[in-house]
Structure formats: structure tokens, C-alpha cells
C-alpha positions in Angstrom: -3.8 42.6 59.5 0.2 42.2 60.0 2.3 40.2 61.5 5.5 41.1 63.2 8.4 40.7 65.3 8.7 41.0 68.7 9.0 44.4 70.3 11.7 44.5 72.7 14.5 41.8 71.4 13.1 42.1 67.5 13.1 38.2 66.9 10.7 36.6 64.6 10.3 33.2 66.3 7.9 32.8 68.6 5.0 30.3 69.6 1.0 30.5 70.3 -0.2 30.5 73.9 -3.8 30.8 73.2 -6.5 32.8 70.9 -8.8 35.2 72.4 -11.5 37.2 71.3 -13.0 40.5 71.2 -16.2 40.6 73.2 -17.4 43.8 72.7 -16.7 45.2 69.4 -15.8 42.6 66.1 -16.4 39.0 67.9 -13.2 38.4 66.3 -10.3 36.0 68.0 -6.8 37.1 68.0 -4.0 34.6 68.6 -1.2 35.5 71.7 2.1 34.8 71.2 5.2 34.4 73.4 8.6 35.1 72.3 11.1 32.0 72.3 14.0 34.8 72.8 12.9 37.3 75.6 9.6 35.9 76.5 7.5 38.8 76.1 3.6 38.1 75.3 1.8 39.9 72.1 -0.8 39.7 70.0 0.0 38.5 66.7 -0.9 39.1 63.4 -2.6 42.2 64.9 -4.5 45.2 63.2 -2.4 47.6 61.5 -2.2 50.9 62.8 -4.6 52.6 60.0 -7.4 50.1 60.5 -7.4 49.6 64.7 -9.7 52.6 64.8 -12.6 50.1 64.0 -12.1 47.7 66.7 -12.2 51.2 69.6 -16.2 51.4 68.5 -17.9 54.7 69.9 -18.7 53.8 73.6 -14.8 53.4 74.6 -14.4 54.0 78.4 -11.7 56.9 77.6 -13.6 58.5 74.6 -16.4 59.7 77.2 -17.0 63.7 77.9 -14.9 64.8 80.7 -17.0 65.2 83.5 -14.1 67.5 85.6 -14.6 71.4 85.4 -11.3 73.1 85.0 -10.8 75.8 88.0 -8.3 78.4 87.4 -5.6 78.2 89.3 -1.4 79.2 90.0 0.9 78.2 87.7 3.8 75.7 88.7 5.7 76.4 86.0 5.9 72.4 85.5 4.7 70.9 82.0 2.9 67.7 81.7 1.8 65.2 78.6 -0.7 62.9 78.4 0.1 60.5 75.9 -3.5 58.4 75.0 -5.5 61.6 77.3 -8.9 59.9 75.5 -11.2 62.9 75.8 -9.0 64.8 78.1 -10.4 63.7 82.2 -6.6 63.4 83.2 -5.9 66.6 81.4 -8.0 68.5 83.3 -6.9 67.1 87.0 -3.8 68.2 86.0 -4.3 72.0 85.0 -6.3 72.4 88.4 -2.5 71.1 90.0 -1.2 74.0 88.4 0.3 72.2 85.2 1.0 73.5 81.3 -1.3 70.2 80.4 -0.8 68.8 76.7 -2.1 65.4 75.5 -2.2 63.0 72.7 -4.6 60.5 71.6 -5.4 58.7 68.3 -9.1 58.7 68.2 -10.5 61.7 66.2 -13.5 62.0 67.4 -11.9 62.0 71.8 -9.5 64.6 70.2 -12.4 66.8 69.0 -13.9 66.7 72.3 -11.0 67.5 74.1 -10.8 70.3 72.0 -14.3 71.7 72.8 -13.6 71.9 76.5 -10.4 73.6 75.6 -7.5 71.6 75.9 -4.6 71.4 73.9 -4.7 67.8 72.5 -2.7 66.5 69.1 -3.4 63.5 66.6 -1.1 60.5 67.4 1.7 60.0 64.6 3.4 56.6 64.2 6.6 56.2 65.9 6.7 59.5 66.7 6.2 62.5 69.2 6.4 66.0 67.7 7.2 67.8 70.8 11.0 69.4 71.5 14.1 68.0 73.1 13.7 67.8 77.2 10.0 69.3 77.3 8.2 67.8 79.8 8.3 67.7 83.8 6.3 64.6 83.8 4.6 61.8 81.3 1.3 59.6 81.7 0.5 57.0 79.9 -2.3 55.4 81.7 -3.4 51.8 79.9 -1.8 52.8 76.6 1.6 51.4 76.3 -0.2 48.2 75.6 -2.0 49.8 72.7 1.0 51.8 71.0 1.7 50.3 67.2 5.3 51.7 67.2 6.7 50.4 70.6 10.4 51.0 71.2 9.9 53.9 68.9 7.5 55.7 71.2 9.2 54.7 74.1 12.4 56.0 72.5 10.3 59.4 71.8 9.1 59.7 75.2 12.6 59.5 76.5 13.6 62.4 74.7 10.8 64.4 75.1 11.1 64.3 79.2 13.3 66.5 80.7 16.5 65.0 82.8 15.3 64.0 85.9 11.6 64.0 84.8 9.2 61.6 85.9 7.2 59.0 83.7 4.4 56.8 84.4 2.3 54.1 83.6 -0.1 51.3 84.1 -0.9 48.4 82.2 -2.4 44.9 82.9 0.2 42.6 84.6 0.2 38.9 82.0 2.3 37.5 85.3 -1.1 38.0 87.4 -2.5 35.5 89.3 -5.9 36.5 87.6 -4.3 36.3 84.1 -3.0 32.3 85.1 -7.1 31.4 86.2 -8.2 33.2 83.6 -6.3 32.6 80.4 -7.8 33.2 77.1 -10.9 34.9 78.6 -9.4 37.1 81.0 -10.6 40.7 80.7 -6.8 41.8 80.4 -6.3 40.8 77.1 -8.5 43.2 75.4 -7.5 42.2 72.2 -6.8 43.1 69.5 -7.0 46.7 71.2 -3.8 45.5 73.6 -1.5 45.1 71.4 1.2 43.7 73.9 0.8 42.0 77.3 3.2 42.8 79.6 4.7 41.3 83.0 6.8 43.6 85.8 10.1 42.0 83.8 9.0 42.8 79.9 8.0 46.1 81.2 11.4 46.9 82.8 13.1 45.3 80.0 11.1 48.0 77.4 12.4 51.1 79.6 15.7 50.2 80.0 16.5 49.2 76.7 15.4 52.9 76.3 17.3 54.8 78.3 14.7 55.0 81.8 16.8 54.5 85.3 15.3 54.4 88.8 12.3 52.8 87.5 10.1 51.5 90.8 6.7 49.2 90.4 4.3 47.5 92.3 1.3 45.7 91.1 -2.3 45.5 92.7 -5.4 44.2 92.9 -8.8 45.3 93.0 -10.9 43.3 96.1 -13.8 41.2 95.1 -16.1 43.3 96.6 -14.7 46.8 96.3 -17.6 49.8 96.6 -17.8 49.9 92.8 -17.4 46.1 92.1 -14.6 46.8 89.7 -13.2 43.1 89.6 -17.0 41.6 89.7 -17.5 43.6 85.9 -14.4 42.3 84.6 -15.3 38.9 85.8 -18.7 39.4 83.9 -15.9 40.0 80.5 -14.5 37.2 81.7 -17.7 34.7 81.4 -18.8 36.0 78.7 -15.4 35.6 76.4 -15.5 31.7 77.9 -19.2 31.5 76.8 -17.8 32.1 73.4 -14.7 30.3 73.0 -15.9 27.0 74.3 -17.9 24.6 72.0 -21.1 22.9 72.3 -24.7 22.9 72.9 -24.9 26.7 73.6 -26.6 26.3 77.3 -24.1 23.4 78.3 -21.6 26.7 76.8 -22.9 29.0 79.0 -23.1 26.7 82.4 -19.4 26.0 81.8 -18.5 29.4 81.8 -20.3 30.7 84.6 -19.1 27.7 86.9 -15.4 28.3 85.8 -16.1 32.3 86.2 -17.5 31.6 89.8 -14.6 28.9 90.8 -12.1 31.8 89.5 -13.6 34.2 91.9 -13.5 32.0 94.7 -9.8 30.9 94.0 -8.4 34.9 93.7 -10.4 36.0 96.6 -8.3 33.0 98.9 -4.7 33.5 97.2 -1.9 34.4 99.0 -1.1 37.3 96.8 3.1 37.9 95.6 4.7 40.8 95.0 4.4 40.3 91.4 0.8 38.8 90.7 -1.0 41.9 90.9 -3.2 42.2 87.8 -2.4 45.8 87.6 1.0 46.5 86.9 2.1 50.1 87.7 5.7 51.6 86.9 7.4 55.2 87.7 11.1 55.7 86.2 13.1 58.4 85.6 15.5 60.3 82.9 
């Protein structure tokens, strides 16, 4: 484990908001901590970057064989990285568009897969990208800034490697959320210790500008209660169960708690007047 500073101001003082734990891999709990300076939320002490592997176990969502075909197709002369690509399911949308695809992940075993079906993936380095000057048309990092050891380092990196003009984009969950507030220590969100950092709309913008991105545009968004897949019931079921394990007590009277606080938090995001901030997804497109 290490502790360290925060990410986007560097100051080491800083105060404990709650401890969470890792439901589905360690049953560890990780301590959050907000910044006294800036205000931005991490986990701390965390994993260090050689022993996090552990704590990705072999049924990660993004570790899974793509399940796209790739269809030859024009060229559009445009190149695109995916940086965290997993096993490569992006990758592949993105060649049928016409795109030189490249990606970058740290899990050995996604990069070997991505590799059987072809694509041109790379091993993650630590606080660095090893790609040219002004390479890219476009950057993805889909639900991996929150996971990246070497922040402003990476950011920095991805800055340089994206052509003036080019595009970059992410997603990450929102700490600012509505859903985050109901939820605290066991909302799905947290994913620790495998999210690193938990950002809001302002921390985010903060990062990126303090790295050289302009224009940057977001919007955060919600998943319905009842969408066709039940997307937000399942994270509610994370939910439950991280509350079943933090509270104390006879286990039964641990597990009633938890599933009448899960269903009371249903009820109260399914009648809130949603802001333009409280989104529990928090997406963000800026420019070089």
C-alpha cells in the first residue's frame, strides 16, 4: 500500500470522508479522503501500481472476449487510441468506422486477448505513453481515468500525444451525484480500491485544464430505475450488499438494514428533481 498526495493541487493534508470496501474481489475496506486545499475525493493509502493487478480478479467486466467481428472497411485516414481498451470491444467499433485503432491496457492477460483477435494493443507504463508528438485524431478513455496510478502524468501524456485540434473523451462516475450523496460508503461508484480517484464535473475540469485541454464540454446522466437492462437495479444490488457488510450487528438485523436503506434509496432517486450536475455518470469531451 501507499499513501500519497493529492493529484491535482499536490497537497498532503487532507481528511477521511468514509471507508469502503471491496465487495467483489479482497473484502478489503479502503478509506476516501477529501482534500482540505482543492477538494478533490481519493482513495488513500491505496494499492501501489505493481500490486493492483490482484484486486482486477479474472471475471472484470472489460477483460471479457470481444464479442464484435471486425468488417473490413475504407480507411479515414484518422487515428484513434484506446487508453484502458480491456480486451479490445471499443477497438473493434472503431476499425469498422474506418480508424488506425491502437489501445493500451494494464492487464496482461486482456492484452493477450486483444492480441489474438488482432489488434494492436500495448502494456501500460507508469506515467507514461510511448506514442509520438501529435499522433492521434481522437482519445478514449472510458472508466479509466479513475484507475490511472500516475494522474497528472498521464493526463500530461495524453495531451501531447493528441494532435491540435484533436478530440478527447471520457467517462467516470460523478462523486457530486445525487446517488453518490444516498449512497455514501456503499455506493457502487466507489469501486475501490480499483478507482483510485473520485471525481465531480469541477475536479474533473480542474485535471484537464491544469493540463493544457480547452473547450472541454460535459454533461452527466442517469440510468432510469427501470431501464430494459436494469442497469441501476444491479448496481443497487452492489450497493446492498457493501451496506450488509459495513454495518455491525446480529448478521440478519445487518442484512434487513441494508435492504430497507437500498429500497428507501431507490425510491428517493427515482422522485428527485435531477440538476445539471448530479448525474452519476459524468461524461467530458475537450480539445487540444
Amino acid at each position: 500500500m501507499e499513501t500519497v498526495r493529492c493529484a491535482i493541487c499536490d497537497s498532503d493534508r487532507y481528511e477521511k470522508t468514509m471507508t469502503s470496501m471491496d465487495i467483489w474481489v479482497s473484502r478489503e475496506r479502503f478509506d476516501i479522503v477529501r482534500c482540505k486545499d482543492c477538494g478533490f475525493v481519493f482513495t488513500n493509502p491505496r494499492p501501489a501500481f505493481h500490486e493492483i493487478a490482484r484486486y482486477y480478479g479474472n471475471e472484470y467486466y472489460a477483460y471479457q472476449k470481444p464479442a464484435m467481428a471486425f468488417h473490413q472497411t475504407q480507411k479515414n485516414g484518422k487515428r484513434f487510441l484506446d487508453y484502458g481498451c480491456g480486451a479490445g470491444e471499443f477497438m473493434i467499433l472503431k476499425m469498422n468506422e474506418g480508424y488506425e485503432v491502437y489501445g493500451v491496457d494494464i492487464d496482461a492477460a486482456a492484452i493477450g486477448i486483444a492480441k489474438d483477435a488482432g489488434l494492436n494493443v500495448r502494456q501500460a507504463q507508469p506515467g507514461r505513453i510511448d506514442f509520438e508528438d501529435n499522433f492521434f485524431d481522437e482519445i478514449r478513455l472510458n472508466h479509466v481515468l479513475e484507475h490511472i496510478h500516475e494522474l497528472g502524468s498521464i493526463v500530461a501524456e495524453l495531451f501531447r500525444c493528441l494532435k491540435p485540434g484533436g478530440m478527447l473523451t471520457l467517462e467516470v462516475p460523478n462523486i457530486a451525484s445525487f446517488d453518490a450523496k444516498i449512497n455514501r460508503a456503499a455506493w457502487r461508484g466507489l469501486e475501490v480500491p480499483r478507482n483510485l480517484y473520485h471525481f465531480s464535473p469541477d475536479s474533473c475540469l480542474a485535471l484537464l485544464k491544469a493540463n493544457g485541454f480547452g473547450e472541454i464540454a460535459y454533461r452527466t446522466y442517469n440510468h432510469p430505475v427501470f431501464h430494459k437492462q436494469l442497469y441501476y437495479l444491479k448496481g443497487c444490488y452492489t450497493s446492498i450488499k457493501i451496506a450488509c457488510h459495513l454495518k455491525t450487528g446480529f448478521p440478519l438485523w445487518r442484512v434487513l438494514r441494508a435492504v430497507v436503506t437500498g429500497a428507501v434509496n431507490i425510491c428517493r432517486y427515482s422522485l428527485h428533481h435531477k440538476t445539471e450536475d448530479d448525474g452519476w455518470l459524468l461524461s467530458v469531451c475537450a480539445t487540444k
